[in-house]
N, C-alpha and C positions, 0 to 999 in steps of 0.2 A: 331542459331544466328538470324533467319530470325523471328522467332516466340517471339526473346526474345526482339527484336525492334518494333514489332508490337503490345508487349504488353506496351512498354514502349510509343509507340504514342497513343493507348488506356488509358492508366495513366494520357496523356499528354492533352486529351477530355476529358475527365470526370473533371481534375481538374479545367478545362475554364468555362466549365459548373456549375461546382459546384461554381465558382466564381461569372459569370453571375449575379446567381439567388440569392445569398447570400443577407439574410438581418443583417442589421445593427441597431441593438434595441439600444433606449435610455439609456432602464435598465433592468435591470433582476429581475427575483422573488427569485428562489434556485439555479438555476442551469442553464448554459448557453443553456441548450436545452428547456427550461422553458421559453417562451417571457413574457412579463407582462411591459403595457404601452404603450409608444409609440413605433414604431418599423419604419424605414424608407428603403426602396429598390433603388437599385440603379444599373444602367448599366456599363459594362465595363468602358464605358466614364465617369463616374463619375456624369451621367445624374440622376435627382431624376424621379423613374418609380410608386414608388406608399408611402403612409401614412397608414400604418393601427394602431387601438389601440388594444392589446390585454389586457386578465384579467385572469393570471394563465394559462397562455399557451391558451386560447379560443378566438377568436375575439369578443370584446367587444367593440362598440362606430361605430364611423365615418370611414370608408374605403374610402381613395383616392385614381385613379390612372391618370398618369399623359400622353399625348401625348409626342414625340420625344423636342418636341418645349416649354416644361415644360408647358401649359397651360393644366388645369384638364379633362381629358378624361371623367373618372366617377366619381360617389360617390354615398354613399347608409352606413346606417345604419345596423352593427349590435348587435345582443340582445343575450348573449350568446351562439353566434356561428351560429346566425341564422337570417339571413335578413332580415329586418325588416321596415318599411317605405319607402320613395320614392328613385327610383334611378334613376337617370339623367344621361345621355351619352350625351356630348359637342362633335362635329367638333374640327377641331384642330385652328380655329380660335377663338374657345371661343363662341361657339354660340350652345343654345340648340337647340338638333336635335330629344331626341327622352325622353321618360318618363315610368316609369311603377312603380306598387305598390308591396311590398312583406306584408304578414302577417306570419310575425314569420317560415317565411322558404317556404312559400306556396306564388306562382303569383298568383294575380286575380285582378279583379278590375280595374280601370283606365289606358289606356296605350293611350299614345300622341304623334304624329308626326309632327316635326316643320320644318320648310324653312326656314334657317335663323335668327329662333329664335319666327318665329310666326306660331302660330298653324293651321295644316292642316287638322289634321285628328283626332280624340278621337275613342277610343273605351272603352266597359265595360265588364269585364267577371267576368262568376261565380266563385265558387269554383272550379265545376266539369268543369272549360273553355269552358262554354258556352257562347257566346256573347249575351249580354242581353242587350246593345245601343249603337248604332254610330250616330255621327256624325261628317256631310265636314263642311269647311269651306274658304270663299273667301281670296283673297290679306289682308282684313283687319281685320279679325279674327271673322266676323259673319257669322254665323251657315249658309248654303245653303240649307243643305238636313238632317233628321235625321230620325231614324230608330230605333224602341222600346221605349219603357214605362218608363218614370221617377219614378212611383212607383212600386216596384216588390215585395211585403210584403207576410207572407202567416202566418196563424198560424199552431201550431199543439198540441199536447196532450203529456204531459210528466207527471214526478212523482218527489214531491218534498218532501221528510220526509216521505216518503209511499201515501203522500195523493198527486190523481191526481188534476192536474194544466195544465194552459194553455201558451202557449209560443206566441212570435212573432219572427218570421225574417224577415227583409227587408234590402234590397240592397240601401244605400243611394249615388245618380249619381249627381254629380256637373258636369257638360260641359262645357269648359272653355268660357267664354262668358255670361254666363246665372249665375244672382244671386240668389241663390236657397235656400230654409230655410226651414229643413224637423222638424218638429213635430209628437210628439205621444198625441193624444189629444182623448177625451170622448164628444161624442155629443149627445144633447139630440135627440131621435128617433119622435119626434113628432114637435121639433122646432131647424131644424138642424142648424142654425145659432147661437145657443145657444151651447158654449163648455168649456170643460174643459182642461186645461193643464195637460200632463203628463210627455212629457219631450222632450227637445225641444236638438236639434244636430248642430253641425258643422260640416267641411267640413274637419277634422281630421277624422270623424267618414266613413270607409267605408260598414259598415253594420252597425245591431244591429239586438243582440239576446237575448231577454228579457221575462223572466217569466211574465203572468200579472194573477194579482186577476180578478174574472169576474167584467163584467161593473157595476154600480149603476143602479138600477131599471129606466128601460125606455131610457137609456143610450147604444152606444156603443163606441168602439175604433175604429178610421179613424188613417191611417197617412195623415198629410198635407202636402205640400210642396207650399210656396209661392214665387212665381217672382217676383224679385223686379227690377226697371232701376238704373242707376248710381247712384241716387239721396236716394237710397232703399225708393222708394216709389212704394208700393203694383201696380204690374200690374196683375197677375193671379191669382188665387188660384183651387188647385187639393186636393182633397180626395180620400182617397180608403178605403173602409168602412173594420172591419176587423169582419168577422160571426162566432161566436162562433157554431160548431155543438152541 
């Protein structure tokens, strides 16, 4: 008897639990184990805990999840099951607290620490999460202290159709604060103010990894990066020259 109530309080947890956690989809694809669409979570209390989109049972689109007090905890994109652009984590008063970047299921890249919704801290990492820049920043969101290189480029030697070729990658770092404009351009070697455009980025862009044909005779490839003030008018300009071996 003893065994046969204890299994019936076990029945009785499992079924809470399986309640709990239960989602409540919009619609269905085939089959009720199949999500597909929107799909909405919800707490005992009838509290809404999270928005996800699915596509054929996969997480596909926008993921929400929500704090006790319904205001948005997280959110973050995904791309066939795999994270994918920026996700943001709110306080429970609505206020950004913190940032970071996915590329297709991999962190790297930009990650942000706010006070109330104003930025305290940046960081940058590699692939291999390596930190490649920080920067602090005061009460009013200018830079105090910062550490590493806006341009991180390197080329290397690959094979494209059997015939070898040259590559580029570089790390392109916006810090929040600083208006930053990264170019791939061709300068002459003898009159470097003299250049070529080859392909200019925003701030969607956290790398780039680009086959290049060799330079035009007398020419090579720089990435630039130009600072511009509120107004974008040109305060700095950086090069980083790119050597073909």
């Amino acid at each position: 008897m003893k065994y046969i109530l204890l299994l019936c309080i076990c029945n009785m947890l499992l079924s809470c639990k399986e309640k709990q956690g239960r989602q409540l989809p919009e619609k269905y694809l085939k089959t009720d184990t199949i999500l597909d669409g929107k799909v909405r979570t919800f707490d005992p209390y009838k509290r809404l805990v999270s928005i996800a989109y699915y596509k054929n049972g996969v997480k596909d689109g926008i993921h929400i999840n929500y704090h006790s007090n319904q205001k948005v905890y997280d959110s973050i994109t995904y791309v066939n099951g795999l994270k994918n652009g920026i996700h943001y984590v709110y306080d429970s008063t609505g206020s950004l607290g913190y940032s970071d970047f996915y590329y297709y299921g991999h962190q790297l890249g930009p990650i942000a620490f706010y006070n109330q919704g104003r930025i305290k801290n940046f960081y940058f990492s590699s692939f291999e999460k390596y930190e490649v820049y920080r920067a602090h920043y005061d009460n009013f969101g200018k830079i105090i202290s910062s550490q590493g290189r806006l341009i991180n480029a390197s080329i290397y030697t690959t094979r494209v159709g059997g015939i070898p070729s040259y590559g580029v990658f570089c790390y392109l770092i916006y810090p929040p604060g600083l208006n930053l404009k990264y170019e791939l351009v061709m300068r002459d070697t003898a009159i470097k103010n003299k250049e070529i455009l080859v392909s200019a980025f925003t701030n969607k862009n956290i790398f780039i990894d680009s086959i290049l044909d060799l330079p035009k005779e007398n020419y090579l490839y720089s990435i630039k990066v130009v600072e511009s003030d509120s107004n974008n008018n040109e305060k700095k300009i950086f090069y980083e020259d790119l050597i073909f071996q």
